[in-house]
C-alpha positions, 0 to 999 in steps of 0.5 A: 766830508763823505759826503761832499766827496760823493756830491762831487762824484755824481757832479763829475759823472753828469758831466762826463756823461754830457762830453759823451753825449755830446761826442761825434764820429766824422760821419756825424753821428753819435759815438754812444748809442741814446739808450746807453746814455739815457741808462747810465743817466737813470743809474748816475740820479738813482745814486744821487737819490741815495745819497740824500737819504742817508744825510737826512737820516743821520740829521734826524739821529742828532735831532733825535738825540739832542731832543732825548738829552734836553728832555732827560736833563729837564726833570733833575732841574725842576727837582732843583728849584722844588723849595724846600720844606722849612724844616728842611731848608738849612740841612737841603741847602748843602746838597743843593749847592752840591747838586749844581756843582755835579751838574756844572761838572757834568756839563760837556764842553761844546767845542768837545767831541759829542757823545752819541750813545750806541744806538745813534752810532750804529745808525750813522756807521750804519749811513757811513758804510752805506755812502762808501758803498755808493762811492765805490759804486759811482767809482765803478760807473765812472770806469764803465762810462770811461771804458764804453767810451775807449771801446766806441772809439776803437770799435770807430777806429776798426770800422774806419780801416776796414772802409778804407781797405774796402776802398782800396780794395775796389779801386783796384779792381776796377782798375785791373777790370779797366786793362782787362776790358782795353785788353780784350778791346784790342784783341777783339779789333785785332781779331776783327782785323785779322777776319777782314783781310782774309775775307779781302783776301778770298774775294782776291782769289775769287777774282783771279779765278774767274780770269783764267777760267774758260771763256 
């Protein structure tokens, strides 16, 4: 069951770090850079590759084991159909017979637990701790991933404000640059004015002059 949890923590990991792949800002662009995919990818397969080692270990303790029993079981058994002597026929018979049913009682129920000596318990205690050690490790990389994410999303969002503060900010001034050159249009031209109507008026003057001078 430990491990088939774990399976579905790495599955559920790609595919998250797929949605985040996959994900745009308005501009087009990528909201996660390739290189922090591309290392959380590296770190998701590294678990993954992990994760098969402990399963096979603990496949080859029950082999092992299984094989070490088979092979402790078998000499008492060619003990058992070693015939007896003559003289010892009758008098062998009852230990026989005592002997198969020791044996018999001996034998553990399959659908019982397994008894695992304790070199084979440590091993996959051992195994066990390791997987939930990965677990807790993919658990903290799944909260990485998710807070990359709302981080790259609020970063977005601040930089989106900050455009449209700027642009408003522009709008504006060109706005008050826009009166202040029609302002400065207008005194300029009133200046102007102002400049040629004295000059009409001196050349008046000049005339007036010249028509009561002397002959």
């Amino acid at each position: 069951m430990l491990v088939w949890s774990t399976s579905q923590y790495v599955a559920t990991l790609r595919e998250q770090l797929e949605q985040l792949a996959e994900e745009r800002t308005p501009e087009g662009l990528p909201r996660i850079a390739k290189v922090t995919i591309n290392d959380y990818s590296e770190k998701i397969e590294a678990i993954a590759a992990k994760l098969v080692a402990p399963s096979q270990d603990i496949e080859e303790s029950h082999e092992s084991f299984a094989a070490s029993s088979s092979q402790g079981s078998s000499p008492k058994g060619v003990e058992n159909h070693i015939p007896p002597s003559p003289g010892l026929r009758r008098r062998a018979m009852p230990s026989s017979h005592s002997d198969e049913r020791t044996r018999k009682d001996t034998v553990e129920d399959p659908s019982g637990p397994v008894r695992l000596d304790a070199t084979t318990q440590a091993h996959i205690e051992k195994h066990r701790n390791l997987q939930e050690d990965l677990t807790d490790e993919m658990v903290g990389l799944a909260r990485q991933l998710k807070e990359s994410s709302l981080l790259m999303n609020q970063s977005i969002e601040n930089t989106e404000k900050i455009l449209d503060s700027t642009e408003r900010a522009v709008e504006h001034s060109l706005a008050s640059t826009g009166r202040v050159n029609v302002r400065a249009a207008f005194i300029k031209l009133g200046v102007n004015d102002f400049v040629s109507s004295m000059k009409q008026s001196s050349d008046v003057m000049g005339k007036t002059d010249r028509s009561f001078g002397p002959p």
